[in-house]
py3Dmol code that shows the C-alpha trace and the ligand (Angstrom):
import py3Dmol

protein = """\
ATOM      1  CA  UNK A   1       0.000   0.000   0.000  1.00  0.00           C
ATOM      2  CA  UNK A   2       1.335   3.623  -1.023  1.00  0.00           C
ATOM      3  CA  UNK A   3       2.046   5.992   2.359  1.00  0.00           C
ATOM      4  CA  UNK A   4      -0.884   8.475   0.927  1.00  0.00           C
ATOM      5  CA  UNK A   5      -3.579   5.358   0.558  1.00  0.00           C
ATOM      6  CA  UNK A   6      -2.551   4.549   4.321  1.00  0.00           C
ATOM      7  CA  UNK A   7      -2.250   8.021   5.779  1.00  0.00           C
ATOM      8  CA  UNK A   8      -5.573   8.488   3.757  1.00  0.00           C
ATOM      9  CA  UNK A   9      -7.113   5.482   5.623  1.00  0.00           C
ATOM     10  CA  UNK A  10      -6.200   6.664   9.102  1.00  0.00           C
ATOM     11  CA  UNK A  11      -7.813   9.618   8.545  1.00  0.00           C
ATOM     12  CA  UNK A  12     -10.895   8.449   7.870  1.00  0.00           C
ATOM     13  CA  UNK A  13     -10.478   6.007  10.649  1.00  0.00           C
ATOM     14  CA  UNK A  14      -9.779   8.571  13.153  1.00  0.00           C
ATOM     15  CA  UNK A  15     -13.329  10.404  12.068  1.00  0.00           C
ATOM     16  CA  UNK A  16     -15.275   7.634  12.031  1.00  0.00           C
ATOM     17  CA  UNK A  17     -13.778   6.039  15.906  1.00  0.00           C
ATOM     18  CA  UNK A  18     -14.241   9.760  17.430  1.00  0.00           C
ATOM     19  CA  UNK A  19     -18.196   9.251  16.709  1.00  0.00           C
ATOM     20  CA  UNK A  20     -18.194   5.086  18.119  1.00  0.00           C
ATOM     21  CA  UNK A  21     -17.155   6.099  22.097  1.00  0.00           C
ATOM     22  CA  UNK A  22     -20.501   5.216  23.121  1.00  0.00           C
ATOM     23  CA  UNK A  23     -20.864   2.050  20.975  1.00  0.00           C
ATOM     24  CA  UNK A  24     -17.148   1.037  22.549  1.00  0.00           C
ATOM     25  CA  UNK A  25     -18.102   2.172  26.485  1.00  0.00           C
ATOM     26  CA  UNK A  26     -20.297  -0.631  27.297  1.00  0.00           C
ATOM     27  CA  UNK A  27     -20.045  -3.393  29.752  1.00  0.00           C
ATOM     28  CA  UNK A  28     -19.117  -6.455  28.147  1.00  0.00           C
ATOM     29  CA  UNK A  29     -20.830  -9.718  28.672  1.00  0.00           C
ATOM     30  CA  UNK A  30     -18.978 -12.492  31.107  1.00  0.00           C
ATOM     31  CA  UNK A  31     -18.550 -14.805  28.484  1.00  0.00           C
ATOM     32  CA  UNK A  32     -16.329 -11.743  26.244  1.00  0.00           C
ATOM     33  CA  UNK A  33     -14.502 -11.093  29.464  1.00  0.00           C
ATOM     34  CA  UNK A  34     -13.225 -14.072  29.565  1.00  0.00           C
ATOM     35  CA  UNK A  35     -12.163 -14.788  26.197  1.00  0.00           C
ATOM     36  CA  UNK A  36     -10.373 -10.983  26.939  1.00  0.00           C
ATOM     37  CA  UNK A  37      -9.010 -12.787  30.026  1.00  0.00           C
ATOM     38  CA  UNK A  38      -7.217 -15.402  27.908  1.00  0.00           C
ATOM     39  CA  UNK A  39      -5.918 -13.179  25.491  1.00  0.00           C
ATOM     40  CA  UNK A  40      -3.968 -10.970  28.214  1.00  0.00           C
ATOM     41  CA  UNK A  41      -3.027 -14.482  29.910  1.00  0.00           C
ATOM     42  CA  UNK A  42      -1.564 -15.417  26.514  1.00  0.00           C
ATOM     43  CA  UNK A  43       1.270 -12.545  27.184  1.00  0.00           C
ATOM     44  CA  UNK A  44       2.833 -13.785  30.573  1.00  0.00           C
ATOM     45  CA  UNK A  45       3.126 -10.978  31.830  1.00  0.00           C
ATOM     46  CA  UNK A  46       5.330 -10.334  34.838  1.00  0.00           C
ATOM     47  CA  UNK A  47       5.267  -7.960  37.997  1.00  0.00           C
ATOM     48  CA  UNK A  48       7.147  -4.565  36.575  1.00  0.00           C
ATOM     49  CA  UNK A  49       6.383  -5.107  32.805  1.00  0.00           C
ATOM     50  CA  UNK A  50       6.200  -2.452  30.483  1.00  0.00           C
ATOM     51  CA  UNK A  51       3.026  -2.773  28.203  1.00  0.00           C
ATOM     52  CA  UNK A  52       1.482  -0.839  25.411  1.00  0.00           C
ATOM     53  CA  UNK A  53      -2.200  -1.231  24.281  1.00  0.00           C
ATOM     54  CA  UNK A  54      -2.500  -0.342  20.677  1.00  0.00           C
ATOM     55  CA  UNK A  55      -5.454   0.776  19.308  1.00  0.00           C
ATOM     56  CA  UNK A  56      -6.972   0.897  23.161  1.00  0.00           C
ATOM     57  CA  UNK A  57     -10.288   2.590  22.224  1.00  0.00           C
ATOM     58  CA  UNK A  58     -11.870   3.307  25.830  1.00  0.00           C
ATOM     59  CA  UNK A  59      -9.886   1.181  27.592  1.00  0.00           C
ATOM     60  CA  UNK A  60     -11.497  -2.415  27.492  1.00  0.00           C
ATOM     61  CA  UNK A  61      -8.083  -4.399  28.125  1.00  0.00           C
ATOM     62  CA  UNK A  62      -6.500  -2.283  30.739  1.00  0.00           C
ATOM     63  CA  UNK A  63      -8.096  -3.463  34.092  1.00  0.00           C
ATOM     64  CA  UNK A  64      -7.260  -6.975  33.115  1.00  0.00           C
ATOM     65  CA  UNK A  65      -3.761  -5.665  32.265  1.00  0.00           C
ATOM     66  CA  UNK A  66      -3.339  -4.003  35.238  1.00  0.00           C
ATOM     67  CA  UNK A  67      -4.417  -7.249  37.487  1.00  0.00           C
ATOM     68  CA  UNK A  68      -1.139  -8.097  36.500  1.00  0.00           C
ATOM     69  CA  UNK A  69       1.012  -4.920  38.411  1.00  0.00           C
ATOM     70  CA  UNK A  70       2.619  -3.840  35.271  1.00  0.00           C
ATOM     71  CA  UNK A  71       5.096  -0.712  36.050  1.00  0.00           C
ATOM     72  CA  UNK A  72       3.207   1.307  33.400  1.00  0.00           C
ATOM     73  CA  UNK A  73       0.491   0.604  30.474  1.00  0.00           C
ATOM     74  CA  UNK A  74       1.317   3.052  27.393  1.00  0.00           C
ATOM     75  CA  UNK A  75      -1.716   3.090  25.420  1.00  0.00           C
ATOM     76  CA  UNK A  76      -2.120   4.569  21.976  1.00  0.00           C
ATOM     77  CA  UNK A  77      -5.118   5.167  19.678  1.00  0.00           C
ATOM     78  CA  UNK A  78      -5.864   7.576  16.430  1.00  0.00           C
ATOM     79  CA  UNK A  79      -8.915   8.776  17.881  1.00  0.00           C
ATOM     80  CA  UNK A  80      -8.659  11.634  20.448  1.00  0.00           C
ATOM     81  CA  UNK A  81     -12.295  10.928  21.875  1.00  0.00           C
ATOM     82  CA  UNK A  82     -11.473   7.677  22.439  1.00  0.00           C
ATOM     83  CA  UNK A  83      -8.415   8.609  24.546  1.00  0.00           C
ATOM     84  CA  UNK A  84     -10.451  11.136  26.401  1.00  0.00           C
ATOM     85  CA  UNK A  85     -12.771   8.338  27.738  1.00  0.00           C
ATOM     86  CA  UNK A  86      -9.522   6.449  28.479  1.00  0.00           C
ATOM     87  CA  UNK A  87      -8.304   9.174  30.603  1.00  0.00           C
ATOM     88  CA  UNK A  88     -11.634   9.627  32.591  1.00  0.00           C
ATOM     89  CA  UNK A  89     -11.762   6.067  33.056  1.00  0.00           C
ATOM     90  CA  UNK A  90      -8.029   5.038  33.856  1.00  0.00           C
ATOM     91  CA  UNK A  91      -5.966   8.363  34.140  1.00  0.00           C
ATOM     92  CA  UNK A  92      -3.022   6.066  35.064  1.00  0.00           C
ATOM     93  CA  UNK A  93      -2.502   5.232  31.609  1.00  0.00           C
ATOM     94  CA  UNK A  94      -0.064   6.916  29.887  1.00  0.00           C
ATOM     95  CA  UNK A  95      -1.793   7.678  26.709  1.00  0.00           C
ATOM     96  CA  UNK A  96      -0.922   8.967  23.597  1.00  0.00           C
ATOM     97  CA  UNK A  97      -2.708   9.389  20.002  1.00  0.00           C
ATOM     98  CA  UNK A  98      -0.897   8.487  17.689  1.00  0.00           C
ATOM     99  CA  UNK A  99      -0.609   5.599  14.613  1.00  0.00           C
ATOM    100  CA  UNK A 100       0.996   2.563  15.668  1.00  0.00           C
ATOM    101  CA  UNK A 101       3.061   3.019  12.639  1.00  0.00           C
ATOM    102  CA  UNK A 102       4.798   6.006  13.894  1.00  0.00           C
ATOM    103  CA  UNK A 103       4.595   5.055  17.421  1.00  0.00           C
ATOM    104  CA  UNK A 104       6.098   7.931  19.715  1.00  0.00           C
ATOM    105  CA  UNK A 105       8.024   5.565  21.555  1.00  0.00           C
ATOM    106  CA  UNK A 106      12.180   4.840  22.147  1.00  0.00           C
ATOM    107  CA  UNK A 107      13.281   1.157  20.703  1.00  0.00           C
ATOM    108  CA  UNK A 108      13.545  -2.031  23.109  1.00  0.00           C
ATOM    109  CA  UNK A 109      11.558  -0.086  25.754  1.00  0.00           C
ATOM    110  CA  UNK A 110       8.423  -2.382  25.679  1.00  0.00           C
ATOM    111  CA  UNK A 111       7.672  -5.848  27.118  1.00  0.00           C
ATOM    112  CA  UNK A 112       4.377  -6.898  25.592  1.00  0.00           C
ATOM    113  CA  UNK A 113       2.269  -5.011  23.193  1.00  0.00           C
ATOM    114  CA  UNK A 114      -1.655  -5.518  22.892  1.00  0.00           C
ATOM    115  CA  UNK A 115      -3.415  -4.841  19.646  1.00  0.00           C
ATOM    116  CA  UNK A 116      -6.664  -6.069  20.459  1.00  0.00           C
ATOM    117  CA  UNK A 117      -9.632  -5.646  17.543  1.00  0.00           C
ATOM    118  CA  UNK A 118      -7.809  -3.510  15.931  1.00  0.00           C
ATOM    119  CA  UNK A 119      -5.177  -5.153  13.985  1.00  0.00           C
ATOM    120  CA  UNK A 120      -7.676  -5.552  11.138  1.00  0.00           C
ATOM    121  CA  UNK A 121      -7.809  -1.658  11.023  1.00  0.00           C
ATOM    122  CA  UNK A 122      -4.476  -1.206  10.470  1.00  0.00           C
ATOM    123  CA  UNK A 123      -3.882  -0.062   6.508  1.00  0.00           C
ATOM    124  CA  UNK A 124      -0.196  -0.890   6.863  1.00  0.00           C
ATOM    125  CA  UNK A 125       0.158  -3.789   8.993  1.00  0.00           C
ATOM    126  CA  UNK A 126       3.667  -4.860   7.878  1.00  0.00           C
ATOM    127  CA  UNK A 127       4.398  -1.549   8.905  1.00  0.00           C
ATOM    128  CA  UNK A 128       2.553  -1.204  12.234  1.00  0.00           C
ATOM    129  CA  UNK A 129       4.413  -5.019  12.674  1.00  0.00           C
ATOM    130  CA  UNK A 130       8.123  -3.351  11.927  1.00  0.00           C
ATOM    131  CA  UNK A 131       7.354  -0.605  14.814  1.00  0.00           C
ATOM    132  CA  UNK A 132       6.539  -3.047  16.967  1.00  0.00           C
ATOM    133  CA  UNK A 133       9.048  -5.072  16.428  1.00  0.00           C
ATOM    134  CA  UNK A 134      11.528  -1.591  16.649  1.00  0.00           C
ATOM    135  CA  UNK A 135       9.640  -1.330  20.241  1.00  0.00           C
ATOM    136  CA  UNK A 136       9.825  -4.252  22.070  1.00  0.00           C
ATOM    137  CA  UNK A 137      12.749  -5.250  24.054  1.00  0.00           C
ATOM    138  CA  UNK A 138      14.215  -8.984  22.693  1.00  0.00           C
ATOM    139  CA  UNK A 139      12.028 -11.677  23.931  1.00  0.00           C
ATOM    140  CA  UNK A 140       9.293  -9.386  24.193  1.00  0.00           C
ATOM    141  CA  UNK A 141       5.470 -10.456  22.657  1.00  0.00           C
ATOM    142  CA  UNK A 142       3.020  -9.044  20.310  1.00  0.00           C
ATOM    143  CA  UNK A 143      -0.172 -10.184  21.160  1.00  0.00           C
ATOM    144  CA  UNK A 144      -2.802  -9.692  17.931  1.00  0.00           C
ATOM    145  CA  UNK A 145      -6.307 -10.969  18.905  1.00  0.00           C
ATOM    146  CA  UNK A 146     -10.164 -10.808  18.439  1.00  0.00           C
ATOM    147  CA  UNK A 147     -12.222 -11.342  21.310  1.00  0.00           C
ATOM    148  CA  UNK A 148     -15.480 -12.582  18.548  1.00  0.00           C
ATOM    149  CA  UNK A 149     -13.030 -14.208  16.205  1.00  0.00           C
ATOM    150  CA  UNK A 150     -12.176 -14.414  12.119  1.00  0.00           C
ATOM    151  CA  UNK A 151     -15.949 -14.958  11.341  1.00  0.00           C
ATOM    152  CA  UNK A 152     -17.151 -12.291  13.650  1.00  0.00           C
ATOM    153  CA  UNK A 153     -14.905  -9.814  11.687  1.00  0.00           C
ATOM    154  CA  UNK A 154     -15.782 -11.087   8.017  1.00  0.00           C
ATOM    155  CA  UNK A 155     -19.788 -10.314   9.006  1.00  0.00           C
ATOM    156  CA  UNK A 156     -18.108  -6.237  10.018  1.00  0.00           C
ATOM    157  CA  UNK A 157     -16.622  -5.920   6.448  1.00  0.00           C
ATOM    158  CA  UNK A 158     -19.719  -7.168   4.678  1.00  0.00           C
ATOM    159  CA  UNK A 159     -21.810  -3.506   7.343  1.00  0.00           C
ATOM    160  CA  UNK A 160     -19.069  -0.827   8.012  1.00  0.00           C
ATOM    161  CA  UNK A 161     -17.352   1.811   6.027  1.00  0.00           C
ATOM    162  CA  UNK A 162     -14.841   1.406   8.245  1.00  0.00           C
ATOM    163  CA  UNK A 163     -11.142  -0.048   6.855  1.00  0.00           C
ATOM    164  CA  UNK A 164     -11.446  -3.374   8.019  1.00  0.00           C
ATOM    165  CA  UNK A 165      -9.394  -6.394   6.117  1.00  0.00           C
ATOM    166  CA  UNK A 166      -9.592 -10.351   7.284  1.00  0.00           C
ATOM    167  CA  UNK A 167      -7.244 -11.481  10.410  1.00  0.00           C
ATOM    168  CA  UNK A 168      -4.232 -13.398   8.905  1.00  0.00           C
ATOM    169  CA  UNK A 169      -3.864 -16.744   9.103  1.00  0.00           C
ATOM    170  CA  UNK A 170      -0.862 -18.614  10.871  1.00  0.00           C
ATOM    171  CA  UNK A 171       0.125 -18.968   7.395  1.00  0.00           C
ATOM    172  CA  UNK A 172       0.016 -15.652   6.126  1.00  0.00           C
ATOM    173  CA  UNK A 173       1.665 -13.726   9.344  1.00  0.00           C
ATOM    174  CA  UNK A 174       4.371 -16.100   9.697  1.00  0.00           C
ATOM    175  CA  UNK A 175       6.716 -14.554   6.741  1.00  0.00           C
ATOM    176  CA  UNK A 176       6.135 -10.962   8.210  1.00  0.00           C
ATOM    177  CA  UNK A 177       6.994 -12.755  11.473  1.00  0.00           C
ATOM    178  CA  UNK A 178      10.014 -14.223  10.321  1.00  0.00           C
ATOM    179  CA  UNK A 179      11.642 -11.219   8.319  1.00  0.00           C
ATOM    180  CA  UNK A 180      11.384  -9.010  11.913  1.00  0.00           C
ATOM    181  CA  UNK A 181      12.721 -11.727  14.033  1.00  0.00           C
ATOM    182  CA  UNK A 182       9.723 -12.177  15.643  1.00  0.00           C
ATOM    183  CA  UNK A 183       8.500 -16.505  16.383  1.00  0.00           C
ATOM    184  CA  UNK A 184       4.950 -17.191  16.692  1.00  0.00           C
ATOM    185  CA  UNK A 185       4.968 -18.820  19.999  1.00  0.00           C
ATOM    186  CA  UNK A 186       0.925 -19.357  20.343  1.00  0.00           C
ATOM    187  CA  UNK A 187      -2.443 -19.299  17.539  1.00  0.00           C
ATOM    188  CA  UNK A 188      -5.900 -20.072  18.171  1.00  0.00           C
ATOM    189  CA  UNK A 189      -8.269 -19.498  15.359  1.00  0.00           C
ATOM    190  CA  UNK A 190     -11.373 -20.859  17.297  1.00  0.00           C
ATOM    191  CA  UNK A 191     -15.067 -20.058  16.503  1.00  0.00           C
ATOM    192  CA  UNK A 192     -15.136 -17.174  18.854  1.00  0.00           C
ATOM    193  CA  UNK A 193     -11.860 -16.407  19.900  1.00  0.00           C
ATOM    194  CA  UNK A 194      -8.456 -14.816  17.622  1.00  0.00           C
ATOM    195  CA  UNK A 195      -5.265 -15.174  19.355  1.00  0.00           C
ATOM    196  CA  UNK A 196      -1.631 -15.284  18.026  1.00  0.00           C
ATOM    197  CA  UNK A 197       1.423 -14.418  20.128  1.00  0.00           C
ATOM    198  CA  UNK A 198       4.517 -13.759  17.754  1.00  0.00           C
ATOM    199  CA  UNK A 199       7.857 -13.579  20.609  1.00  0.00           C
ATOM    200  CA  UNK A 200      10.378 -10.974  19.166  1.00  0.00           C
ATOM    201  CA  UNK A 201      13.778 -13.321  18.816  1.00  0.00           C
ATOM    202  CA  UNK A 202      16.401 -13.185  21.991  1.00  0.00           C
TER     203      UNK A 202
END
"""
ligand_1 = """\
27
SAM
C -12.582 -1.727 17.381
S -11.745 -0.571 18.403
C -11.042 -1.678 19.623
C -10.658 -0.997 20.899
C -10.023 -1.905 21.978
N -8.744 -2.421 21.573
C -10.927 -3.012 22.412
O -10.486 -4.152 22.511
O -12.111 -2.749 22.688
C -10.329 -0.199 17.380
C -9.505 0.980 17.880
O -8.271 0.999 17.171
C -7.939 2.316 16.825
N -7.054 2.261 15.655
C -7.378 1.860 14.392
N -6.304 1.912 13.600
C -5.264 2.351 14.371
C -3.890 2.611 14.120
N -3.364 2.453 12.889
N -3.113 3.044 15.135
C -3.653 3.238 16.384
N -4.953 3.020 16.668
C -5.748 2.565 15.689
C -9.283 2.981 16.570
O -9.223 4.382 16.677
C -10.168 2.332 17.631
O -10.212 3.088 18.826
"""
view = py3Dmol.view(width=600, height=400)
view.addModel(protein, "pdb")
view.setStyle({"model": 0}, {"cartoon": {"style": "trace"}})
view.addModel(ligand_1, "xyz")
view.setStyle({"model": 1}, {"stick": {}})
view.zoomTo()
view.show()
């Protein structure tokens, strides 16, 4: 994809996600919790971890996050509104808007990034995938995951104007994996549930 096409795409992303807060600040059901639950269990993360949450929205991840006493949870997002309702919600969050392919952000400073449904929003996912790879310290995990799963996300494209494209298969993220030294370590592609951990190389 040309730079324009994807700086094009953003745009119209960050419009449309300013005017979805309320349709994002709702409480989920049990059963999404705990698919949400898995996903952040899929990171091990430890006491003192440094973790961003890309593409946060209003926050759904973070108290499950912060069950596990990170030192601090970065958070960024294109749309300002949705980091407004962030802040109100969980001010500790250091939040910043910005697109996660010019993250704001020093190299090796991050344990485990997040990008919870929202990779599929991403217009330049190889890349969003290079800055997170330039992020993370070595060993350090990119979790990309859908709490509804592939299916959920193929019924979105067919009802949105919204940039939306399918999640990759194991298949198809494994050669982006590979050229940024990242392993994937874990995939489920289950009826209602998205989950691939890719382990940046030691
Ligand atoms: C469907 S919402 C998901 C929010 C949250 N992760 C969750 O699990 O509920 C997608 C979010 O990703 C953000 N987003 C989309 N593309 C992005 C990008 N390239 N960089 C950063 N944020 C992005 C949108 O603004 C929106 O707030």
């Amino acid at each position: 994809m040309k730079p324009e096409e994807a700086l094009r795409i953003a745009a119209h992303q960050r419009q449309r996600f300013n005017q979805l807060v309320e349709t994002f600040d709702v409480v989920q059901p049990d059963a999404v919790i705990d698919r949400l639950r898995q996903i952040v269990a899929a990171a091990e993360l430890q006491t003192g971890d440094v973790v961003l949450d890309v593409g946060t929205g209003v926050g759904v991840l973070i108290p499950l996050i912060g069950s596990y006493c990170p030192s601090v949870i970065l958070a960024c997002d294109l749309s300002e509104r949705m980091l407004a309702r962030l802040h109100q919600k969980h001010a500790h969050v250091w939040a910043m808007q910005a697109d996660i392919v010019e993250a704001p952000l020093a190299a090796a400073i991050v344990d485990v990034i997040f990008m919870n449904a929202m990779f599929g929003n991403i217009a330049d996912k190889p890349a969003a995938c290079r800055e997170a790879a330039r992020v993370l310290r070595p060993g350090g995990r990119l979790i990309v995951s859908h709490p509804e799963g592939r299916e959920f996300v193929a019924r979105l494209r067919t009802n949105t104007d919204l940039f939306i494209e399918p999640l990759p298969t194991r298949e198809e993220f494994e050669p982006l994996a590979a050229g940024l030294s990242f392993q994937v370590t874990a995939y489920r592609d289950e009826p209602k549930l998205y989950l691939l951990v890719a382990q940046k190389n030691l």
